[in-house]
C-alpha positions in Angstrom: -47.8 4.6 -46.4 -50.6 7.2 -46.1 -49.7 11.0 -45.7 -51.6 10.3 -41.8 -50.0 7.7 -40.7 -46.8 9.3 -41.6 -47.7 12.3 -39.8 -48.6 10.3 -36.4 -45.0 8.7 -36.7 -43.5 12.1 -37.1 -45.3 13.7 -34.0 -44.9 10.2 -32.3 -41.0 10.4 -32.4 -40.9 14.4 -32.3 -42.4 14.5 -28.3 -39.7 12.0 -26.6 -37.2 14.1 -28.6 -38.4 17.4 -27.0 -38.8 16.1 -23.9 -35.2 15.1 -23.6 -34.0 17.6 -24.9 -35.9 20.0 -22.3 -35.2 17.6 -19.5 -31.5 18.2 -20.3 -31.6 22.1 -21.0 -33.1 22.6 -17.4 -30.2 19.9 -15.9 -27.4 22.0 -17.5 -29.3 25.4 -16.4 -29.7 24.0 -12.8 -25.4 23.0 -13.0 -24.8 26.1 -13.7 -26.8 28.5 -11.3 -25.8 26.1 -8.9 -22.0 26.9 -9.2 -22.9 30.9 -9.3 -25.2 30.5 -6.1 -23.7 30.8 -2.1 -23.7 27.7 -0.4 -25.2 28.3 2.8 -22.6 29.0 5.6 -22.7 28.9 9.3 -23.7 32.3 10.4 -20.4 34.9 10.5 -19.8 35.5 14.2 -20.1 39.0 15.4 -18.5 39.1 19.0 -17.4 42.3 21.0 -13.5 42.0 19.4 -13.9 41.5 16.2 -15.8 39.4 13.4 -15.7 35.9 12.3 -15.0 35.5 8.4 -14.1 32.7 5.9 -10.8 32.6 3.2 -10.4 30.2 0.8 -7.4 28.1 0.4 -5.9 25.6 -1.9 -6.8 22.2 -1.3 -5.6 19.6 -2.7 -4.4 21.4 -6.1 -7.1 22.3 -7.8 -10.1 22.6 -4.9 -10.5 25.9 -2.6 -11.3 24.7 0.8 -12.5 27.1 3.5 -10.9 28.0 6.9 -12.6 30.5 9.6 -10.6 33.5 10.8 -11.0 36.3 13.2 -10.5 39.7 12.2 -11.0 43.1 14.4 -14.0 45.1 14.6 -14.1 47.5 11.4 -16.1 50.3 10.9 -17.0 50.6 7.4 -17.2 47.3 4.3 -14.1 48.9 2.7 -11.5 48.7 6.5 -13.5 45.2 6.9 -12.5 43.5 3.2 -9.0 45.1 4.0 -8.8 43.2 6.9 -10.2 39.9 5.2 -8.0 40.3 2.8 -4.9 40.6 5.0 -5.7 37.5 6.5 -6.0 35.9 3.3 -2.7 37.3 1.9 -1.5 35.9 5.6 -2.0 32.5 4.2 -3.5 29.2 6.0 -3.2 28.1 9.7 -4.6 24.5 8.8 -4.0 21.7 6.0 -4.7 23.9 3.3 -2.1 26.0 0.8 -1.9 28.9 0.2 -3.0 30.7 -3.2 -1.3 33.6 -3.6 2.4 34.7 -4.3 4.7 35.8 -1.2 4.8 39.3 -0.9 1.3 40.1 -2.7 -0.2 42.9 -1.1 -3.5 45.3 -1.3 -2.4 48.5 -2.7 -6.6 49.9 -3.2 -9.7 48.7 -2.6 -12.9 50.1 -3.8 -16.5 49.6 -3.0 -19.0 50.6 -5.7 -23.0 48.9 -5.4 -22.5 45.1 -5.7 -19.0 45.7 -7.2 -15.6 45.4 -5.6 -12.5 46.4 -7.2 -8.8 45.0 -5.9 -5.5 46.7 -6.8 -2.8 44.4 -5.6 0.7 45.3 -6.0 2.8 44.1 -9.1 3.7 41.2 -7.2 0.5 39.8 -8.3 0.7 39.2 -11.6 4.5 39.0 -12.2 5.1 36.4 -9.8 2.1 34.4 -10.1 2.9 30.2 -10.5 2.7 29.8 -14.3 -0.2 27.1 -15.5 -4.4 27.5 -15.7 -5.3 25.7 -12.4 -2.8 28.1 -10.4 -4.1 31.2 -11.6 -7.3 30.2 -11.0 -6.9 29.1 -7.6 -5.5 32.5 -6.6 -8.0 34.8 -8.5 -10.6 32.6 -7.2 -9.8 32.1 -3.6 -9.7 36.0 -3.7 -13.1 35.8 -5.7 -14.8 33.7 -3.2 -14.3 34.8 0.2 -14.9 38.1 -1.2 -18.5 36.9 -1.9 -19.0 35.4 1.4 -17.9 37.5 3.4 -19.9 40.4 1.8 -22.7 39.3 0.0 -23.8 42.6 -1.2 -20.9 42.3 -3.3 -21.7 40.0 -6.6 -18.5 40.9 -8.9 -14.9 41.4 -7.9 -12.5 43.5 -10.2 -9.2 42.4 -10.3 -6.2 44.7 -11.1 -2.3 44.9 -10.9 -0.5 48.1 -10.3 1.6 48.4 -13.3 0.7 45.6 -15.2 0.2 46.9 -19.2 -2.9 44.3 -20.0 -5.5 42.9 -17.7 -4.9 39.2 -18.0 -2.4 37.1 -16.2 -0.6 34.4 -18.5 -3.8 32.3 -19.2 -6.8 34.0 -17.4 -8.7 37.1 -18.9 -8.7 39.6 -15.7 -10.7 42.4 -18.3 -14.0 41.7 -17.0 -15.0 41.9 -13.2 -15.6 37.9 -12.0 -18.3 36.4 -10.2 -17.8 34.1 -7.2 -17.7 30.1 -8.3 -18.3 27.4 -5.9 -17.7 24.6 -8.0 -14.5 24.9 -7.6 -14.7 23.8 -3.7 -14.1 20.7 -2.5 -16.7 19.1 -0.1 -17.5 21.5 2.4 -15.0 21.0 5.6 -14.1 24.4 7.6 -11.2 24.6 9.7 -11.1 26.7 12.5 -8.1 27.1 14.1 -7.4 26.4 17.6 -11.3 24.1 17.9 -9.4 20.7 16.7 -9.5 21.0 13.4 -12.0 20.1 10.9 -15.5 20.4 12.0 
């Protein structure tokens, strides 16, 4: 076969390879901006009283579903993620679980740029249900409504008081964490005391 005709076949079979192989680079870089990206949210409600925010539960084991709160009016981003907090650590009013261990509480909190970093007591991490999926519900749920509720704030540093490394039993805690969504299950928000699910 001529040297050509050889080359045509090569250059032939070369493009459809590229071109899946593109098409499937942008698919996987599309899965995962998608899972770093807010969804879009109903706007948080600002009345005279207080603020309308959003907490993430366990849902069916290994989902975070969302369930709207009230909190008081706060004065400063630091009072307000106490308070969203609180109500997180408060656990669920609806169908959903909660994520945390009993007794968990916020010992600091600080606000640095678009960085957050939680203290929680020791209850934390030495209590914490043992297995992947439960860790990562609770670190997450904490993760998440962080990120809604603030969006200024892109990476949340989690900490234990008195805990010697900064890992729980299967999930590296060294690192601040970005928010992920894809952990959610289709998007259904309680709000308690409207009838449930809306």
């Amino acid at each position: 076969m001529p040297a050509r005709t050889r080359k045509k076949m090569s250059v032939s079979i070369l493009i459809p390879f590229l071109v899946v192989i593109l098409f499937f680079s942008i698919m996987a870089w599309k899965k995962y901006r998608a899972s770093r990206e807010l969804p879009s949210l109903p706007t948080q409600q600002q009345s005279e009283g207080g603020r309308s925010v959003t907490l993430f539960f366990a849902a069916e084991g290994t989902k975070l579903g969302r369930e709207s709160r009230e909190i008081d009016a706060c004065d400063t981003d630091t009072d307000c993620l106490k308070s969203v907090l609180d109500e997180l650590l408060n656990g669920p009013v609806g169908e959903f679980d909660e994520t945390l261990p009993e007794g968990t509480a916020v010992e600091t909190i600080r606000i640095e740029g678009n960085l957050a970093t939680v203290e929680f007591n020791r209850i934390f991490s030495e209590t914490m249900p043992s297995g992947s999926s439960a860790e990562m519900m609770a670190v997450y749920s904490v993760v998440n409504t962080i990120a809604v509720n603030f969006p200024q704030i892109q990476k949340v540093k989690l900490n234990s008081t008195g805990s010697t490394g900064n890992s729980l039993r299967h999930l590296d805690l060294s690192e601040p964490l970005q928010p992920d969504f894809s952990l959610e299950q289709a998007a259904v928000i309680i709000v308690p005391g409207k009838g449930g699910p809306r």
